[in-house]
C-alpha positions in Angstrom: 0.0 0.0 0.0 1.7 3.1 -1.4 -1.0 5.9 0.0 -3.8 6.3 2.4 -6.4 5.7 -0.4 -7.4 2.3 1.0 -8.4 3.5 4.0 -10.8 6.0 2.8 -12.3 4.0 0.2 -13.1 1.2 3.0 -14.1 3.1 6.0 -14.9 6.4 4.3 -12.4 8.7 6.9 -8.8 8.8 7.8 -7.8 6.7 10.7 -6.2 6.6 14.4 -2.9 5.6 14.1 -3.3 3.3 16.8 -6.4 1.7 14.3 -4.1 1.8 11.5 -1.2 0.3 13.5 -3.7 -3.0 14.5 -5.4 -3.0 11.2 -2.5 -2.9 8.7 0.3 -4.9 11.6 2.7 -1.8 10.9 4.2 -0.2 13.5 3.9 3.6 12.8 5.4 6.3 15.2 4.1 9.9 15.8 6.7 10.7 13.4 5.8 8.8 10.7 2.8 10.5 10.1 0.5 13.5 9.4 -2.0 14.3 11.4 -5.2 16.5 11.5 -4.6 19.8 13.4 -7.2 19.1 15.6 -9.3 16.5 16.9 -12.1 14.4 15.3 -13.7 10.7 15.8 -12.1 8.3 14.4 -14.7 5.8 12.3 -13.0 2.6 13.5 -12.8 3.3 17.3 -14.8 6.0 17.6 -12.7 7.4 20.0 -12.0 11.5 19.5 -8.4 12.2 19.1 -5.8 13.2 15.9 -6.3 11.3 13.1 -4.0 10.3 10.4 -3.8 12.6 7.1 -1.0 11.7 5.4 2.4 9.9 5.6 5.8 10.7 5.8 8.5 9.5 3.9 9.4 6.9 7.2 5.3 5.7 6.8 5.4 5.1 3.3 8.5 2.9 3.8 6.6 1.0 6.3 3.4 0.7 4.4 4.6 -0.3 1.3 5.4 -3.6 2.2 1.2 -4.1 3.1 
């Protein structure tokens, strides 16, 4: 998986990192990713917090093997 694309075409929203981390059995750090300036649900644990808008060049590495 090159790009977040997947993601949002199966649950509709960009994801925790903690969701994407158990979803996709990567282990992304805070500095791996892009996140949303400021907080919203996240559609897979419906939990309120920073979700993931993009990648990094360390996050593409580590998706790309997925």
């Amino acid at each position: 998986m090159l790009s977040l694309r997947p993601v949002l075409l199966e649950y509709g929203d960009y994801l925790c990192r903690r969701c994407l981390n158990r979803r996709y059995e990567v282990h992304l750090a805070h500095r791996d990713c892009r996140e949303s300036p400021s907080p919203h649900p996240c559609p897979c644990c419906k939990k309120t917090g920073n979700v993931v808008t993009g990648l990094r060049m360390g996050g593409h590495i580590k998706l790309l093997r997925k």
